[in-house]
C-alpha positions in Angstrom: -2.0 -13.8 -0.4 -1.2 -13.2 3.0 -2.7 -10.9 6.1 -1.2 -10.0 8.7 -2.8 -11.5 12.0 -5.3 -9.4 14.1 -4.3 -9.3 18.0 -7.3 -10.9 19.5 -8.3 -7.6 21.4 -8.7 -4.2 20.1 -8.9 -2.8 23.3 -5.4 -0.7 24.0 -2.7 -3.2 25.4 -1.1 -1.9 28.8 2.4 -2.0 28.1 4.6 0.7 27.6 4.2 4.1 29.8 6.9 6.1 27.2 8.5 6.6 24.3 9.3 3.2 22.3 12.9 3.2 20.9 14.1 0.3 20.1 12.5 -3.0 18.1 14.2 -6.2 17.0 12.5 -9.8 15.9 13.5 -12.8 17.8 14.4 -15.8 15.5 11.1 -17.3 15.6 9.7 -14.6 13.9 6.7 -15.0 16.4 7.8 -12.9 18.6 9.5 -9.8 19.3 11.2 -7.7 21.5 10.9 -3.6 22.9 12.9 -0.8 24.9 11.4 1.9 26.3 12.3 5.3 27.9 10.0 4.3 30.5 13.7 1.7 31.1 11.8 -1.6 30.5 12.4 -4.6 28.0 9.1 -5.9 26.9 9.1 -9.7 24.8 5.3 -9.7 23.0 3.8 -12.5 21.0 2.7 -11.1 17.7 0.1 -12.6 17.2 -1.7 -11.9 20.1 -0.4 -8.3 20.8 0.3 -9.6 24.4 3.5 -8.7 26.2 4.2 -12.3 27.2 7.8 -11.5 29.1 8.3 -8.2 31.3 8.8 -5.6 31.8 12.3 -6.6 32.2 13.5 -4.0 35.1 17.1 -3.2 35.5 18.7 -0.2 33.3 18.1 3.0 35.1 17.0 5.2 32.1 16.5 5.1 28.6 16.5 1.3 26.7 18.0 3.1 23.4 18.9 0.2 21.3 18.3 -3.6 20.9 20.3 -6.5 19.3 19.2 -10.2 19.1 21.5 -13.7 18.3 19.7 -16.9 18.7 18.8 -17.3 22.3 20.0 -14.0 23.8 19.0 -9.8 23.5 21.4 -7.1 23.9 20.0 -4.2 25.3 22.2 -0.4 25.9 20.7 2.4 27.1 21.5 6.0 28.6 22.4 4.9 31.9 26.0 3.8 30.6 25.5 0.4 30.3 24.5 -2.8 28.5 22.8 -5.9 29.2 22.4 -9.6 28.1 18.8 -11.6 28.4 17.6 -14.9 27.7 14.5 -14.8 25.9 12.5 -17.6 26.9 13.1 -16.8 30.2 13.7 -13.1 30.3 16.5 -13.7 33.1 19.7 -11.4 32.9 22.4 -13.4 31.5 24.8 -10.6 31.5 25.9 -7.5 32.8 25.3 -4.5 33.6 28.6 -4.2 31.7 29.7 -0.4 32.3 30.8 0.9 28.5 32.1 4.3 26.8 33.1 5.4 30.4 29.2 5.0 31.6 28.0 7.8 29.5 25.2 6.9 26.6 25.5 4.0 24.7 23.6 5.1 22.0 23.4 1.2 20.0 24.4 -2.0 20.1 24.7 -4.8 17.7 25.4 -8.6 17.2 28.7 -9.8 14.8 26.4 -12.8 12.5 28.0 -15.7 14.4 26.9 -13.9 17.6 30.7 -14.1 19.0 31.1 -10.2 18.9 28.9 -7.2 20.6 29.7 -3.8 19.4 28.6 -0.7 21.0 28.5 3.0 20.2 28.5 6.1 22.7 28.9 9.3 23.5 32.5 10.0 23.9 32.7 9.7 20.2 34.0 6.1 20.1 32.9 2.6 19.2 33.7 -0.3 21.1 33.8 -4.2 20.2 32.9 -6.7 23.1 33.3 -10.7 23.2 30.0 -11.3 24.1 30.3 -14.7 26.2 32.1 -12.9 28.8 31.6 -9.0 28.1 35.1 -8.3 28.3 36.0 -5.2 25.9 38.7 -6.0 22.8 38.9 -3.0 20.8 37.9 0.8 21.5 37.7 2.3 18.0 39.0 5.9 18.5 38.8 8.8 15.4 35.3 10.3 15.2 34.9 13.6 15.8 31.5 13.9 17.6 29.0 11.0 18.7 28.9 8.1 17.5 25.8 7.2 16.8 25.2 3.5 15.5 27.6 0.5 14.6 27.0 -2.6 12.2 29.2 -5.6 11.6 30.1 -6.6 8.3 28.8 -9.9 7.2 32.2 -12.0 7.8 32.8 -9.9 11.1 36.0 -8.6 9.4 34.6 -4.9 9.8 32.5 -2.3 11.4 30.8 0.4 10.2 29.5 3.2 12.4 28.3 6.7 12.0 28.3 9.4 13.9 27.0 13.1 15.1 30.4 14.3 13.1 28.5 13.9 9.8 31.0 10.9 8.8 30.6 7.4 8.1 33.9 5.4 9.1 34.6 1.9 8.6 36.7 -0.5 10.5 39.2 -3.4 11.5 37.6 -5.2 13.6 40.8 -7.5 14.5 43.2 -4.7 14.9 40.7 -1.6 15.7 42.2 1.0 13.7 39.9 3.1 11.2 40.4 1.9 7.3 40.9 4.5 4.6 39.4 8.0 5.0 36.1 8.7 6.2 32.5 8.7 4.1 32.1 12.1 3.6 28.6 13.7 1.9 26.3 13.7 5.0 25.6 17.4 6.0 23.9 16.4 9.6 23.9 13.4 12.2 24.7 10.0 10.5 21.9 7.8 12.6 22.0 4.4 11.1 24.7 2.5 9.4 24.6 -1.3 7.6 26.7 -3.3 4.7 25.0 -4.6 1.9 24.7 -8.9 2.3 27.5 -9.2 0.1 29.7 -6.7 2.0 30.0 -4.7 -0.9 27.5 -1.8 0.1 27.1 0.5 2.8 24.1 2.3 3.7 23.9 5.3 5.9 20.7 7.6 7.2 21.0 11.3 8.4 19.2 13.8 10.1 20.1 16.1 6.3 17.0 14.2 5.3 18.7 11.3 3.0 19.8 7.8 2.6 23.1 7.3 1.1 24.1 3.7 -1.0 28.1 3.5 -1.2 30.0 1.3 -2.9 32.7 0.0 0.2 35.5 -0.3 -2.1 35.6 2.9 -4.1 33.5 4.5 -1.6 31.7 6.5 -3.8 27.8 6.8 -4.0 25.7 4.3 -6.0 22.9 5.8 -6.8 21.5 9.4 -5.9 20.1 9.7 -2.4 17.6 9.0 -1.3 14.9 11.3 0.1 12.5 11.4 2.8 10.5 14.6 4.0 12.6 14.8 7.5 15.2 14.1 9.7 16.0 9.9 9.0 15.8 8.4 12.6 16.3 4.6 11.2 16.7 2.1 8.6 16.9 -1.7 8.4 17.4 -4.0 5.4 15.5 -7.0 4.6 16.8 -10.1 5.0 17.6 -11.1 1.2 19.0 -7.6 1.0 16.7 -6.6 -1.6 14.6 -3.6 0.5 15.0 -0.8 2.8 13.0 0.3 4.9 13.5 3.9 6.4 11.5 5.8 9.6 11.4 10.0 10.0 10.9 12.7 12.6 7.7 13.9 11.1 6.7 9.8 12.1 6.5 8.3 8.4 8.0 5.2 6.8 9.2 4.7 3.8 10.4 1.7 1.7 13.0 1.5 -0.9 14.5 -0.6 -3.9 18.0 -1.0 -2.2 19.4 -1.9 -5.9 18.1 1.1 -7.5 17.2 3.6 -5.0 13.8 4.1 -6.5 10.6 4.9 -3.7 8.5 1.6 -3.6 4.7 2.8 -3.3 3.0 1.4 -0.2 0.3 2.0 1.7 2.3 2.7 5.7 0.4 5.1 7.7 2.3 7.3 9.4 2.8 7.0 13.3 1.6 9.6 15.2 5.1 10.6 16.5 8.8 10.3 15.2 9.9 7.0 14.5 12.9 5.7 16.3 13.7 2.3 15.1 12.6 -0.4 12.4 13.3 -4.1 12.1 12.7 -6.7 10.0 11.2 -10.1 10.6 13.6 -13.3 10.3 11.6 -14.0 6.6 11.4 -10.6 5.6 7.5 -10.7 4.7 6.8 -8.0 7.8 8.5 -5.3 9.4 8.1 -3.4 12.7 8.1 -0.2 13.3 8.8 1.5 17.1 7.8 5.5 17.9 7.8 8.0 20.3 3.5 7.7 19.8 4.3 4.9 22.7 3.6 2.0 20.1 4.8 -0.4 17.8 3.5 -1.7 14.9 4.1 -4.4 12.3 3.5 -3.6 8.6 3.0 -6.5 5.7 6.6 -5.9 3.5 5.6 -7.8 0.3 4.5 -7.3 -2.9 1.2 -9.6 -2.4 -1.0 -7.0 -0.4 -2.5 -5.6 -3.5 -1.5 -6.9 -6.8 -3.2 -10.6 -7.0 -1.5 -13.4 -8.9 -2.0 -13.8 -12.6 -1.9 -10.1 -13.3 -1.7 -8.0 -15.5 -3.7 -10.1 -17.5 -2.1 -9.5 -21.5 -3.4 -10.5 -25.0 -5.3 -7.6 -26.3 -3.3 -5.7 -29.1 -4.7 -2.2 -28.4 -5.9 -0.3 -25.3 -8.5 -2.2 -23.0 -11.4 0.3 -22.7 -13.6 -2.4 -20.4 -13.8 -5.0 -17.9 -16.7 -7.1 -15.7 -16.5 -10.3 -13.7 -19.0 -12.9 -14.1 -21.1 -14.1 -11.7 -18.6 -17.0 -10.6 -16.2 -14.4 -9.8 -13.2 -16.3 -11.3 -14.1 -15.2 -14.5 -13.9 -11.6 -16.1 -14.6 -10.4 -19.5 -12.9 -7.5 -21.4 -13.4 -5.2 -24.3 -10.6 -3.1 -26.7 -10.1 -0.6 -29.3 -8.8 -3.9 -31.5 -12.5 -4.6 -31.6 -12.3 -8.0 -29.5 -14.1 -9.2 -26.1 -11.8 -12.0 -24.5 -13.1 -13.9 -21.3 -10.1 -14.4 -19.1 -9.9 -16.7 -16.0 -8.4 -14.8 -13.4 -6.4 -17.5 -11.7 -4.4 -18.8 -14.6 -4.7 -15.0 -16.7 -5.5 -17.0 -19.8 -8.1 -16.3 -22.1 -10.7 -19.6 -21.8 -13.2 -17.8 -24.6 -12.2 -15.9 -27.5 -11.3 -13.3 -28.8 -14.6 -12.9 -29.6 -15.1 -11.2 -33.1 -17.8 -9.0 -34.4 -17.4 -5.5 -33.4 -16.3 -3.1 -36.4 -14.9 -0.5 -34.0 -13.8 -0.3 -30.3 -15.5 -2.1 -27.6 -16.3 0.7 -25.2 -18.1 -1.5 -22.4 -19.6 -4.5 -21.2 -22.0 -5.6 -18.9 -22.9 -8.9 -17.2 -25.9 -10.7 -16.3 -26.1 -14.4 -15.9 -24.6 -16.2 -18.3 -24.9 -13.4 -20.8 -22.5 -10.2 -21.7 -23.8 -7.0 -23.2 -21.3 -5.2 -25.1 -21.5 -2.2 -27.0 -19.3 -0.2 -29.6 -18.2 2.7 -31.7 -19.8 0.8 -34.7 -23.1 1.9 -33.3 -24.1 -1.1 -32.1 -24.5 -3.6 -29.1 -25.0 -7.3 -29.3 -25.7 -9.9 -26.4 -23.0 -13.2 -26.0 -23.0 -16.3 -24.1 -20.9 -16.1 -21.6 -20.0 -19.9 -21.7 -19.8 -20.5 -25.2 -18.7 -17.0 -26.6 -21.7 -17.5 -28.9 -23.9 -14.3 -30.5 -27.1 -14.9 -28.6 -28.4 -11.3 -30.2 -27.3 -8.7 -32.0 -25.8 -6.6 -33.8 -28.5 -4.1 -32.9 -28.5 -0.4 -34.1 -28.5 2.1 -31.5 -28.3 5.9 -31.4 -28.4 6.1 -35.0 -25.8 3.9 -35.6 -23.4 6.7 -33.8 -21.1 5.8 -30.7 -22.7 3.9 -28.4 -20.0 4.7 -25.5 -22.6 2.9 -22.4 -24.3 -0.3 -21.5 -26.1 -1.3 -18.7 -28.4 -4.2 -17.6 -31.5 -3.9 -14.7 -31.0 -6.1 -11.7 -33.5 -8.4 -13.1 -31.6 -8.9 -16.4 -34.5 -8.0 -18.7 -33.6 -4.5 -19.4 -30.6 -2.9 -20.9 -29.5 0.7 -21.4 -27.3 2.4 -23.7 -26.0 5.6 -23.8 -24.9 7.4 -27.3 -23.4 10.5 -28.9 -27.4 11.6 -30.2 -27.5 13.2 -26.9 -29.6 10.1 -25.7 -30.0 7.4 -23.1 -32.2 4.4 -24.4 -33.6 1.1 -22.5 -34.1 -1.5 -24.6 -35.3 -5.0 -24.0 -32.5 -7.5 -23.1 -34.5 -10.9 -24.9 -35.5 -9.4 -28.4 -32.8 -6.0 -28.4 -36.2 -3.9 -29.0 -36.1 -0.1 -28.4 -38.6 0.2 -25.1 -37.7 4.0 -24.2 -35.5 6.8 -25.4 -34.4 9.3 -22.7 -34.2 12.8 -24.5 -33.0 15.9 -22.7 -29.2 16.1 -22.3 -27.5 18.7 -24.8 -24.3 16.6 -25.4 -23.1 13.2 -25.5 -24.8 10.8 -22.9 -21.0 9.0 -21.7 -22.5 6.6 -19.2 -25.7 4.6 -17.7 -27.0 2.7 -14.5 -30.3 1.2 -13.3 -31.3 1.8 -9.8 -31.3 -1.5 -7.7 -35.5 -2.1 -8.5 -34.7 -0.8 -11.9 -37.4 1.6 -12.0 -34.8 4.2 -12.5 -32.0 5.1 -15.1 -29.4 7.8 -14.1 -27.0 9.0 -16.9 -24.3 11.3 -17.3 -22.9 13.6 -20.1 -20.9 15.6 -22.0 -22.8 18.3 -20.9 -21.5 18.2 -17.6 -25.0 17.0 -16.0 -26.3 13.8 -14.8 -30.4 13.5 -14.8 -32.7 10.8 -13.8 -35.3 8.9 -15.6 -38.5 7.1 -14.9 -37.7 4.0 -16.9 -41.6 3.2 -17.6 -42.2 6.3 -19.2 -38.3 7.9 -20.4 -39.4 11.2 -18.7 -36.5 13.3 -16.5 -37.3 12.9 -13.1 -37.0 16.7 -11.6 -34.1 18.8 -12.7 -30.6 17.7 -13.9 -27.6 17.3 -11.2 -25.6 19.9 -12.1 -22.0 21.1 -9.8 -19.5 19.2 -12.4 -17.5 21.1 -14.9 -16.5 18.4 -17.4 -17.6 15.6 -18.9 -19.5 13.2 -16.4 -18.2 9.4 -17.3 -19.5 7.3 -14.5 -22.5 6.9 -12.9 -24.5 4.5 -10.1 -26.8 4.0 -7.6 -26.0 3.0 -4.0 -27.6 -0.4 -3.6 -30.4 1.4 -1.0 -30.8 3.9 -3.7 -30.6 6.9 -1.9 -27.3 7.9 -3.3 -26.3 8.9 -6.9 -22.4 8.9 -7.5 -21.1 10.5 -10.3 -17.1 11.3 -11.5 -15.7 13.8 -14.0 -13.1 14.9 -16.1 -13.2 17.6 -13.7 -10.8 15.0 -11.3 -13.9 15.1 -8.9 -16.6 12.2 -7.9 -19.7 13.6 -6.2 -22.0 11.6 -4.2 -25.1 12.7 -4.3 -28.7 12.7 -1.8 -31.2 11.0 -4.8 -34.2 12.5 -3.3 -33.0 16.1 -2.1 -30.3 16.4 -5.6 -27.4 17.8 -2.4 -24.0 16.6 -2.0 -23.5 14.5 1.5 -20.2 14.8 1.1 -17.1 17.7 -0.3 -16.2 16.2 -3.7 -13.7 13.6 -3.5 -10.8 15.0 -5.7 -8.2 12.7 -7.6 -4.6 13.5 -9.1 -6.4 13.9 -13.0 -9.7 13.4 -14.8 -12.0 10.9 -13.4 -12.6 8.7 -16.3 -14.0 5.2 -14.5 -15.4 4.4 -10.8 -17.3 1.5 -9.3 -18.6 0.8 -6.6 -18.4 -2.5 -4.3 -21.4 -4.8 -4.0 -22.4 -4.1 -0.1 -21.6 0.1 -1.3 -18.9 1.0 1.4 -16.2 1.2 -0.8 -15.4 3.5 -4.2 -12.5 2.7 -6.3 -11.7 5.2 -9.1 -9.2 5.5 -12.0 -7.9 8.4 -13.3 -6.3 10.1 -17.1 -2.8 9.7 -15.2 -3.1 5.7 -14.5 -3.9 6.5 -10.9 -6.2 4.4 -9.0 -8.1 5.5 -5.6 -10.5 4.0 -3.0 -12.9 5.5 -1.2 -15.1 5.2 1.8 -18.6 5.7 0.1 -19.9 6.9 3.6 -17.1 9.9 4.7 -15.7 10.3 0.9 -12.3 10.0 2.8 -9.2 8.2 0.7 -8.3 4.8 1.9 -4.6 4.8 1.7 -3.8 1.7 -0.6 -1.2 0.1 -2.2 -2.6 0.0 -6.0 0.1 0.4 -8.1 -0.7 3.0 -11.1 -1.1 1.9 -14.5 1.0 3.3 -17.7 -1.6 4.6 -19.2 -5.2 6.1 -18.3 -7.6 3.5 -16.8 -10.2 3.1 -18.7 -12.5 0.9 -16.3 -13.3 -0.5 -13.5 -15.2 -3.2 -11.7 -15.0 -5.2 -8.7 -15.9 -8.9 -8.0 -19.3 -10.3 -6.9 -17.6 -11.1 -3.5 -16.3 -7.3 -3.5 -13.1 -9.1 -2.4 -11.3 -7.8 -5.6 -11.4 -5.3 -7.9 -9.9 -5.6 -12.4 -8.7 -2.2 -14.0 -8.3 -2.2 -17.6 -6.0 0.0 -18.5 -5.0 2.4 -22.2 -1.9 0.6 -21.7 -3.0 -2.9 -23.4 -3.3 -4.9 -19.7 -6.2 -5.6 -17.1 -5.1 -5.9 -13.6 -6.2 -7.7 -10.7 -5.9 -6.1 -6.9 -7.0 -6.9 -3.6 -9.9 -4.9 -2.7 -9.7 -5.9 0.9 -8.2 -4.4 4.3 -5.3 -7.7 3.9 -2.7 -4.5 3.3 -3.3 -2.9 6.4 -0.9 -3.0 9.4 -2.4 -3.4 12.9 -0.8 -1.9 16.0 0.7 -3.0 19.0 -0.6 0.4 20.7 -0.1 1.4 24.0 -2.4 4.4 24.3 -3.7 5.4 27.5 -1.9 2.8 29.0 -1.9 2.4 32.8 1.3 1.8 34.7 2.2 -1.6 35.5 1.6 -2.3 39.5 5.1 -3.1 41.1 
């Protein structure tokens, strides 16, 4: 899996003093390049956030657009003009060349074998330019309004541009003169234009708030368009064609199947400000993104920032009601309503032991201590396994009357499990012999769920009676009054490992974190799309992820109950559990939907900024 690189400051790098609107990648991929408004170039080395050529004075206002070929960058701005660099050296290799009878030049772009510049301005043209000696060989004269943006086909046979005139127009590069009628469909600004790697698609973005796939022959759209919530500033595919990636007005990025049109889910946070301009890096893992917010940051475009190899981990025949890893962390075992526990390792998503048989009736969860596995059942039982072997080590013991035993839990220590059943009861048992120690009577419902605090002197449950109470494990009785606040069924409950925290979640698509000692919420309630029906929380306690009835799955930060934007991917089916990794570096989901999945539970999906905040004017 792969993370992005952290710049080795987080202080604010002093850069640029204005809007960013332009971004492109040099070939490297190590480095990359900026325009401004405040009229500067600026080369920076990715990994380090540092600027490491520039500013690169000369245009005498807005840098609007940005092109790169090998060695050289293309810059046009609003002064009229555009300009050729070196960059290794940053020098001026060309220009100013005075274009689109000096008025904006509002982009610029690069034919593929770098022989061909063509620009588009303000007096409703486009222009191609040989770009050795910046000499102009066709002005392409027919829109109605501004043109806006321009992009080569992939042989250099064509151009594409778009323009304030709401049309898309595509031409002869060779002779200059417009081919066919118009693209017609946009109802504002067209702002960004490309073809397809094969030529055979055109994309388009508008101010009307879409993204538009036609098909260059027939001309007609592909696929529906595509949405965003406001005015589409830019777009830029990836490399292997496969992904769009899309900025707004209201400063939010979005990312797109470019075969099928569909919304990928990721986890971009939105710029403060509207974004201008988006590139992607020469390999297409990473993208960056340019905005008015002064900044310019670089986002992880994969698939591997969440979703871990070897997952979704399949062999169960029914739905998977529970999951835990094992102490080595590379092993995790599951339960189902086909009655089996399998013991998977995570790397290869093969089962090494089992299915292990027994159970009469779904498995409805597991714990782990050691080298053993506690699992309990709908049969009205629990029994005790090896976790090496697979082997019984105890068990099948009777619980709650033989009823639904829909709980289990085991003390830090390993030498106490709980159980929760549908008497209406909570029950500690001891782990070595399965005898009954203590029975916990005082809900009026089911009892759904258990924990031990971290000394285990403590048992917190939660039920079907919408409460979750807490019990002095040497002597069953309720500590103090129940929890009460939720208005469904409580199925999850723990204790922060200082133990000054209780966190329940509900059917009633709320998790509540709880003071222990004063019974009052710290924190609102921390609401999710649907019921609540799992949570767990990390081993060091800062995080909370959650699944819900709808397949959703949430994190939280366990200390300000705010969402941590991720890019979990939902589930087809409710999620029936949860549990994260003794390294609390990844977290399994089993799922109603037959699978258990594997995601990264880290920060690796995050972006980091180039930011220019409070920056301070470079001294001349």
């Amino acid at each position: 899996m792969r993370k992005l690189s952290t710049p080795s400051t987080r202080s604010p790098l002093r850069g640029h003093t204005d809007q960013v609107y332009a971004v492109a990648f040099l070939p490297d991929g190590c480095r990359l390049v900026s325009g401004s408004r405040d009229k500067m170039l600026r080369i920076w080395d990715i990994e380090t956030g540092k600027a490491v050529i520039g500013p690169l004075g000369g245009h005498t206002n807005t840098v609007c657009c940005l092109a790169v070929h090998g060695s050289h960058i293309t810059s046009c701005s609003c002064d009229g003009t555009f300009r050729i660099w070196d960059t290794d050296s940053g020098k001026l290799v060309l220009g100013p060349i005075t274009a689109h009878n000096g008025r904006h030049v509002n982009w610029i772009a690069y034919s593929r074998d770098g022989t061909h510049i063509a620009t588009a301005g303000d007096h409703y043209r486009a222009a191609v330019w040989d770009a050795n000696t910046g000499v102009q060989l066709h002005e392409m004269v027919g829109h109605e309004d501004r043109v806006w943006c321009v992009a080569f086909s992939e042989d250099k046979t064509r151009l594409v541009s778009g323009s304030a005139d709401k049309t898309v127009r595509i031409w002869d590069v060779a002779s200059g003169k417009c081919i066919g009628e118009p693209y017609t469909g946009h109802t504002r600004w067209v702002t960004a234009v490309c073809f397809g790697h094969d030529d055979r698609r055109i994309f388009s973005s508008s101010t009307d708030c879409t993204i538009r796939i036609w098909d260059a022959e027939t001309r007609a759209l592909i696929v529906e368009p595509l949405r965003m919530d406001d005015a589409v500033l830019c777009m830029a595919l990836s490399p292997d064609g496969k992904r769009l990636v899309s900025g707004s007005w209201s400063s939010k990025i979005a990312m797109w199947d470019a075969q099928t049109g569909a919304a990928i889910p990721t986890p971009f946070k939105d710029h403060k400000d509207r974004v201008n301009s988006v590139a992607f890096s020469p390999d297409g893992r990473m993208f960056a993104s340019a905005s008015w917010d002064k900044t310019i940051a670089l986002w992880d475009a994969t698939d591997d920032v969440a979703e871990l190899p070897g997952s979704p981990l399949r062999g169960h025949t029914d739905e998977v009601y529970a999951v835990a890893f094992l102490p080595d962390g590379r092993r995790l075992v599951s339960g189902s309503r086909d009655k089996m526990l399998r013991i998977w390792d995570i790397e290869t998503g093969k089962t090494v032991i089992g299915p292990l048989v027994g159970h009469t009736s779904t498995v409805s969860c597991v714990a782990v201590h050691g080298s053993r596995i506690a699992s309990c059942s709908y049969d009205g039982t629990f029994r005790v396994w090896d976790a090496d072997s697979g082997k019984l080590v105890l068990g099948p013991i009777i619980a709650h009357q033989g009823g639904h035993v829909y709980g289990i839990a085991y003390s830090r220590d390993g030498t106490r499990i709980a159980t929760a059943g549908d008497d209406y009861r909570a029950a500690v048992w001891d782990a070595n012999t399965g005898v009954q120690l203590r029975e916990m009577v005082g809900h009026m419902n089911w009892v759904l769920c258990v924990a031990f605090s971290e000394d285990g002197t403590r048992l917190v449950s939660g039920s079907d009676d919408k409460t979750v109470r807490i019990w002095d494990v040497a002597s069953g009785e309720c500590i103090g009054e129940p929890l009460t606040g939720h208005t469904g069924w409580v199925r999850a409950v723990c204790f922060s490992p200082d133990e000054k925290r209780i966190f329940s979640s509900s059917h009633d698509c709320t998790i509540r974190i709880w003071d222990a000692e004063t019974r009052a919420l710290i924190v609102e309630p921390l609401r999710m799309d649907d019921s609540v029906t799992c949570m767990a929380l990390s081993p060091d306690g800062k995080r909370l992820v959650s699944g819900s009835w709808s397949g959703k799955l949430t994190m939280w930060d366990t200390q300000t109950g705010a969402a941590i934007p991720t890019p979990f991917k939902d589930h087809e089916g409710r999620v029936w559990s949860v549990a994260f990794s003794p390294d609390g570096r990844m977290f399994a989901s089993a799922s109603l939907d037959g699978t258990i999945a594997l995601w990264d539970a880290t920060d690796e999906w995050k972006r980091w900024d180039i930011d220019d905040e409070d920056v301070e004017k470079d001294d001349d």
